[in-house]
C-alpha positions as CSV (number, residue, x, y, z in Angstrom):
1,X,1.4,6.0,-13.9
2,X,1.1,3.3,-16.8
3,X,4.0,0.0,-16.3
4,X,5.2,1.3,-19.4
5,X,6.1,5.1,-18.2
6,X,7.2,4.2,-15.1
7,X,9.7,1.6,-16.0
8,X,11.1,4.6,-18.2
9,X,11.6,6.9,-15.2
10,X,13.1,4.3,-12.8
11,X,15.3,3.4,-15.6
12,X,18.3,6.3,-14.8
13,X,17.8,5.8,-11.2
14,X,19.0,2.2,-11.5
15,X,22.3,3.2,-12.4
16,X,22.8,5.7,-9.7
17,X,22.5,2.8,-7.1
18,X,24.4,-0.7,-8.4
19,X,23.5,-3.6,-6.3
20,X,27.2,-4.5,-6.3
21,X,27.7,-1.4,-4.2
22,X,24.6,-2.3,-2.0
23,X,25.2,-5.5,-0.7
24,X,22.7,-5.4,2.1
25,X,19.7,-4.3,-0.3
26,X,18.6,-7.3,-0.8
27,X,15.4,-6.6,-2.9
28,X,15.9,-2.7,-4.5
29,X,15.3,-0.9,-7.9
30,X,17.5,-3.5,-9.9
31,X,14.7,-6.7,-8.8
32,X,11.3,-4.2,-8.7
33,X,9.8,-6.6,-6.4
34,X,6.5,-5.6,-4.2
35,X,8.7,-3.6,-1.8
36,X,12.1,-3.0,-0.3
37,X,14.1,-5.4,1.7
38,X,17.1,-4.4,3.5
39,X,19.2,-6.4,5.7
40,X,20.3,-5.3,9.4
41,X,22.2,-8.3,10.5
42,X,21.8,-12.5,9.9
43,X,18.3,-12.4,12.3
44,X,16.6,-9.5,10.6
45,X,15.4,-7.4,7.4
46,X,13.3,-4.5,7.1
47,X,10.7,-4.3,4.3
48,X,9.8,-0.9,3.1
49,X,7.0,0.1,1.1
50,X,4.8,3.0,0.5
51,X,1.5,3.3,-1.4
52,X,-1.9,5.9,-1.8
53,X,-4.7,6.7,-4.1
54,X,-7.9,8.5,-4.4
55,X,-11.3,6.9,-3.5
56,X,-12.7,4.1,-4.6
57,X,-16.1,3.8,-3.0
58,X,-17.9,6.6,-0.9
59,X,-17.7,5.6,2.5
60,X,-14.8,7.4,3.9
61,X,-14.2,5.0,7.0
62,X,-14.3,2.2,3.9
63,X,-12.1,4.2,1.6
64,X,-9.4,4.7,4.0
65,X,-9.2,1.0,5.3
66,X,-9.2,0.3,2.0
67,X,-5.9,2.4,1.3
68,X,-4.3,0.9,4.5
69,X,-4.9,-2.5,3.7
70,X,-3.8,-2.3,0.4
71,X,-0.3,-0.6,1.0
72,X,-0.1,-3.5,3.9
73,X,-0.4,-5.9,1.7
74,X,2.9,-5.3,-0.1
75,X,4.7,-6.6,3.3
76,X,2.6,-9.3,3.4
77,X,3.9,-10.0,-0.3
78,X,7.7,-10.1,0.4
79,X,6.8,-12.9,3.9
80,X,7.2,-10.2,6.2
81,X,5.1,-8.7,9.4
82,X,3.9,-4.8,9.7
83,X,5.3,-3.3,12.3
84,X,5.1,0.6,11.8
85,X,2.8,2.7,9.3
86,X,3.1,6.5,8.9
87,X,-0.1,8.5,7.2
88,X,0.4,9.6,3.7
89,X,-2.7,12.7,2.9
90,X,-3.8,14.9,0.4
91,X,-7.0,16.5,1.2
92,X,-9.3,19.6,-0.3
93,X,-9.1,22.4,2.1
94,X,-13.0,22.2,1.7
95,X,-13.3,18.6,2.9
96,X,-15.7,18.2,6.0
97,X,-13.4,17.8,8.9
98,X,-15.9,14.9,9.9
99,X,-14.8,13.1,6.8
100,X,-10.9,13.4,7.0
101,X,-11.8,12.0,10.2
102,X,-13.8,8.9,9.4
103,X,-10.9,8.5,6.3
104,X,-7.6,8.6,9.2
105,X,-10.0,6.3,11.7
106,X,-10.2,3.4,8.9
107,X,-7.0,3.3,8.2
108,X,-5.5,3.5,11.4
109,X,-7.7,1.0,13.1
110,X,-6.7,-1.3,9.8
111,X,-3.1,-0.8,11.1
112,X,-4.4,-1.9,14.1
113,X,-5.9,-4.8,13.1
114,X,-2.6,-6.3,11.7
115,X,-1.2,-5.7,14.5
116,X,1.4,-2.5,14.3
117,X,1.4,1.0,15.2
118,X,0.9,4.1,13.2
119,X,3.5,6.5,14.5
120,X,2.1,10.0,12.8
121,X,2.7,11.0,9.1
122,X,2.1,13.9,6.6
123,X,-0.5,16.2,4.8
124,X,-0.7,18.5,2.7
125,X,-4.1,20.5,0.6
126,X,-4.8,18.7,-2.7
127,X,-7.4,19.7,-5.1
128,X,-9.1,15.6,-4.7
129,X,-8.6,13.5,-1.9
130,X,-6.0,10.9,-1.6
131,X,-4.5,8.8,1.2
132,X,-2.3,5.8,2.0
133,X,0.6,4.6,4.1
134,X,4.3,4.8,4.3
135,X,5.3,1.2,5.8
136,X,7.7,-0.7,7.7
137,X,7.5,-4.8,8.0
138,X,10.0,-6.9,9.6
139,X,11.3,-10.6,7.9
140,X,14.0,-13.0,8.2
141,X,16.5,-12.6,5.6
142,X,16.6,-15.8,4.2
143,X,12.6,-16.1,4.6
144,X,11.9,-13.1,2.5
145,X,9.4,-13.7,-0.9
146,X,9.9,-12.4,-3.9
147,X,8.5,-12.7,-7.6
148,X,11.6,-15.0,-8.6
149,X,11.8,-18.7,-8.1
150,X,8.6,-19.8,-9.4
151,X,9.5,-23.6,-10.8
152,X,8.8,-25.5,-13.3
153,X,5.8,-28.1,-12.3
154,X,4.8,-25.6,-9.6
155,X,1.2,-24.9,-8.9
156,X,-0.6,-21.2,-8.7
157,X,-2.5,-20.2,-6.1
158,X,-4.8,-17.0,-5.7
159,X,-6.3,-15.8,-2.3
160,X,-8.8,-13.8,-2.9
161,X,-11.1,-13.5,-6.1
162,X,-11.1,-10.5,-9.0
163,X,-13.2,-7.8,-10.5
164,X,-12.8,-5.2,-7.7
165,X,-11.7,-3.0,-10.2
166,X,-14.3,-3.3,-12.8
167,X,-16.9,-3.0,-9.8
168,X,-15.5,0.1,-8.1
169,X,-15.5,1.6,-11.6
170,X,-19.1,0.6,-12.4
171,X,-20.0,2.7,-8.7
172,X,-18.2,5.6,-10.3
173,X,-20.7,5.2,-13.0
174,X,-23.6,4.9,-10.7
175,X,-23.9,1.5,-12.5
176,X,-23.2,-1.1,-9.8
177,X,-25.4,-2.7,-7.8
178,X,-25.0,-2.1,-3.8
179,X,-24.7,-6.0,-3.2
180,X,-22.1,-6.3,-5.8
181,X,-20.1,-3.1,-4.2
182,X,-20.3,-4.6,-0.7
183,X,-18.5,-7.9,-1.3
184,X,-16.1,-6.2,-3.3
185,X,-15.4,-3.8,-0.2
186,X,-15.2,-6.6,2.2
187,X,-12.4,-7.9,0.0
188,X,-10.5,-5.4,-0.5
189,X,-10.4,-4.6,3.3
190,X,-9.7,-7.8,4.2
191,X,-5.5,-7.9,5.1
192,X,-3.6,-10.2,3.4
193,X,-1.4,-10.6,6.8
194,X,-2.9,-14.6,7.6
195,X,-2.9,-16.0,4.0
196,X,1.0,-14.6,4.0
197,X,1.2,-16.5,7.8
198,X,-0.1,-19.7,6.2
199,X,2.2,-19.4,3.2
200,X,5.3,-18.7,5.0
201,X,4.5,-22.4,7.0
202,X,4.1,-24.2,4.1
203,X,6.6,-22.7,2.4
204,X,6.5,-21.7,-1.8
205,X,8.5,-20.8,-4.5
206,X,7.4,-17.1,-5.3
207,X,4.3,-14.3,-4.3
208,X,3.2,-11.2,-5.4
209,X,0.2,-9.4,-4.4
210,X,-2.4,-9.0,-7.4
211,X,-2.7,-5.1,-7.3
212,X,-2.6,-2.0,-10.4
213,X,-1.0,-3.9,-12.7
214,X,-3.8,-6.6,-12.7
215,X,-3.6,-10.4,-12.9
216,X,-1.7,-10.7,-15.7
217,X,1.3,-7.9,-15.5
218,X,2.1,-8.8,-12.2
219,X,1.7,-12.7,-13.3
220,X,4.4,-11.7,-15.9
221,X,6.5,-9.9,-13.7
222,X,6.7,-13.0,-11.5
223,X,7.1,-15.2,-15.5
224,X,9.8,-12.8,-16.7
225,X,11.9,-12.8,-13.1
226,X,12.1,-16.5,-12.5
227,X,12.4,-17.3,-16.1
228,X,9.4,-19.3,-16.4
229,X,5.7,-19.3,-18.3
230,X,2.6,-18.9,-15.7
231,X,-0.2,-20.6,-17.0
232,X,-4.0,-19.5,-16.0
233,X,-7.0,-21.0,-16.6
234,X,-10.2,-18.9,-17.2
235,X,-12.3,-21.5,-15.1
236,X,-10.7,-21.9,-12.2
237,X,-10.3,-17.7,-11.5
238,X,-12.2,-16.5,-9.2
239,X,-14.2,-13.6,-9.6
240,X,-16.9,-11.4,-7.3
241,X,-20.5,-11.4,-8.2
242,X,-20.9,-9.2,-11.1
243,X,-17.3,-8.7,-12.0
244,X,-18.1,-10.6,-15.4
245,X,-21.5,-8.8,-16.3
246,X,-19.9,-5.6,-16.0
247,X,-17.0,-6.2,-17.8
248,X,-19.8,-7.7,-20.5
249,X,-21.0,-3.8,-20.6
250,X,-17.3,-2.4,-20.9
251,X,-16.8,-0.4,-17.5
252,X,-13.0,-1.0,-17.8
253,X,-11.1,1.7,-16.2
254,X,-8.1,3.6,-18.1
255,X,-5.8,1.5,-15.9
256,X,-7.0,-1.7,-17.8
257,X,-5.7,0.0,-21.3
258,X,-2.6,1.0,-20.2
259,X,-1.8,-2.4,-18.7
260,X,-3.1,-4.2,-22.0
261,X,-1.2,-1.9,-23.9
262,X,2.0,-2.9,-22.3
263,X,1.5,-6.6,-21.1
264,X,0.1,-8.1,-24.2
265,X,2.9,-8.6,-26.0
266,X,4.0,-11.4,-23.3
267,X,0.5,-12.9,-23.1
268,X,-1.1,-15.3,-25.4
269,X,-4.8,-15.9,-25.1
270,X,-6.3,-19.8,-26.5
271,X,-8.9,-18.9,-29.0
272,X,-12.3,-19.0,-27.7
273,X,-11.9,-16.7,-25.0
274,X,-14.2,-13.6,-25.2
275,X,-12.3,-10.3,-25.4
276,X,-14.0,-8.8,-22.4
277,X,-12.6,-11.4,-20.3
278,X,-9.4,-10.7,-21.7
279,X,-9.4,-7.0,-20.5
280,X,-10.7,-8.5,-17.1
281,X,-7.8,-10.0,-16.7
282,X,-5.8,-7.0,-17.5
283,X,-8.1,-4.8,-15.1
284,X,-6.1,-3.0,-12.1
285,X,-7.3,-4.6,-8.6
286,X,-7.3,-2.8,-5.6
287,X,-6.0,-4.8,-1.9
288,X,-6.2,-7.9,-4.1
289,X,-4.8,-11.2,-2.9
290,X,-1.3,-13.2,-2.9
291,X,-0.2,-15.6,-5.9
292,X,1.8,-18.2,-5.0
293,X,3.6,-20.4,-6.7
294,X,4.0,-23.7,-4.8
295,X,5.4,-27.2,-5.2
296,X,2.6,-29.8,-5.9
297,X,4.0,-31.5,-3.1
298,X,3.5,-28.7,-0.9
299,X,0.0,-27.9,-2.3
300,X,-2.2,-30.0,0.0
301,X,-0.4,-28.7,2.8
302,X,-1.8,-25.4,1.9
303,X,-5.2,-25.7,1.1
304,X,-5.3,-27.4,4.3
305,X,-4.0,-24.9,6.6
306,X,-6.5,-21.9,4.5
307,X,-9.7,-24.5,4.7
308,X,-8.6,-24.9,8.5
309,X,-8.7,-21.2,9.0
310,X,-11.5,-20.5,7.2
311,X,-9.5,-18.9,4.3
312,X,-10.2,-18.7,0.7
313,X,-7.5,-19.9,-1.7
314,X,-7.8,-21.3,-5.4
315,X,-5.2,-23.4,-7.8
316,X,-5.8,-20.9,-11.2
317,X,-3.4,-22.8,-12.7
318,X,1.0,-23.6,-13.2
319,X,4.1,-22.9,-14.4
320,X,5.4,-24.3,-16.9
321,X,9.0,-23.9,-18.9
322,X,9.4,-21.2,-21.6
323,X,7.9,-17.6,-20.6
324,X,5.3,-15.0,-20.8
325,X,2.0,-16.3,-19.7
326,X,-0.8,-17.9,-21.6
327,X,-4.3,-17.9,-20.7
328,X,-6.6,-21.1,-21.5
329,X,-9.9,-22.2,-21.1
């Protein structure tokens, strides 16, 4: 569902549940964040999130560490630690049994890698496959990340590059080459649980995790909650090998549309920027990474502690007073 359509339908569901009535709600329909936080006393917060989707690539071990990683990463988003993951299927009565298999084995030993449990879950028949995760994180109340607070002066930092989405469309195509796919299945399996680790020792203003809505709508959501302009600069993103040449030969998905469609009106572009890196921009990402917003004087500390880990991280830019977000050169 397009950012547009589904802020329509959320829309009456926000008044059915006031915030004033929910006091220990912290983060709920009313704030939209990356998940649900609620609190359970002064020490602890449950983070609650859910997320699925049909393949991406072909492998089916791939595809479903894919899905598990991704609906991880929400947790990872809001500061907090997976704890519990339930399976979340849809699956052709005529799938081989052998690749169900191979689909509920990559997610669950992703669950494993970051360190939970998956307790079980549900299925049902679908006419195309689809499969994700139902999940519970634990955080501090008053250490839980939002999309609010991003400052004035702050920096912006990305942790992992762009383009899966362009790539994993040019392999529906049959377009992409296989080196190209691989690094963008490497990223997207990769779990966002150490870069939020890192982020919660240094400290920052705001996160997100860059995911459907694409650089740029989630960049605004995190502009239009803390009341601020995020400013990115098109040299200093990251993006995967081949993420640019394919976006050069238009394999945007219908995602990207929608999300131009509703995001543009809060984004300004500097003249000189080719269009098809403007729908980049606006192309849905899939177990993308976490943008920060950090003091400057916190900055070094950061960078630090990724290059010490072996982590990737980039400054793609700042925030700056006003709102919206503008995209230079």
């Amino acid at each position: 569902m397009g950012p547009e359509a589904l802020a329509q339908v959320l829309r009456p569901l926000q008044s059915l549940f006031v915030a004033e009535e929910y006091p220990d709600l912290l983060v709920g329909l009313e704030m939209s964040d990356d998940a649900a936080v609620y609190k359970i006393n002064h020490e602890l917060a449950i983070i609650q999130t859910l997320d699925f989707f049909p393949p991406v690539v072909d492998d089916p071990y791939d595809y479903g560490a894919i899905a598990a990683a991704n609906a991880m990463s929400d947790v990872y988003a809001m500061g907090g630690e997976v704890v519990l993951a339930l399976n979340i299927c849809g699956f052709p009565s005529d799938l081989p049994l052998e690749v169900t298999r191979e689909i509920l084995r990559g997610g669950a030993e992703k669950v494993m890698e970051a360190g939970a449990v998956l307790g079980g879950g549900h299925t049902l028949e679908d006419a195309e496959p689809k499969y994700g995760l139902s999940v519970m994180g634990l955080v501090h109340p008053e250490q839980v990340l939002t999309k609010a607070g991003a400052q004035p002066g702050d920096v912006l930092v990305l942790t992992k590059p762009l383009g899966v989405g362009i790539i994993t469309t040019a392999l529906k195509n049959q377009a992409a080459d296989p080196a190209h796919v691989a690094l963008a299945v490497e990223s997207m399996k990769e779990l966002n649980r150490r870069a939020a680790q890192l982020i919660q020792r240094v400290g920052v203003h705001a996160c997100t995790d860059v995911t459907g809505f694409a650089l740029l709508g989630h960049g605004q959501e995190m502009a239009e909650k803390s009341g601020v302009q995020l400013r990115f600069y098109v040299g200093k993103l990251p993006f995967l090998d081949g993420a640019v040449g394919y976006a050069e030969r238009r394999f945007f998905p219908g995602g990207a549309c929608r999300n131009q469609e509703y995001y543009q009106r809060w984004v300004e572009f500097a003249p000189g920027i080719p269009e098809e890196i403007e729908m980049l921009l606006f192309t849905p990402e899939t177990s993308g990474g976490l943008l920060v917003s950090v003091s400057p004087e916190r900055l070094e500390m950061l960078v630090g502690l990724f290059v010490k880990e072996h982590l990737r991280c980039w400054v793609v830019g700042e925030v700056a007073e006003g709102g919206g977000v503008r995209v230079s050169r």
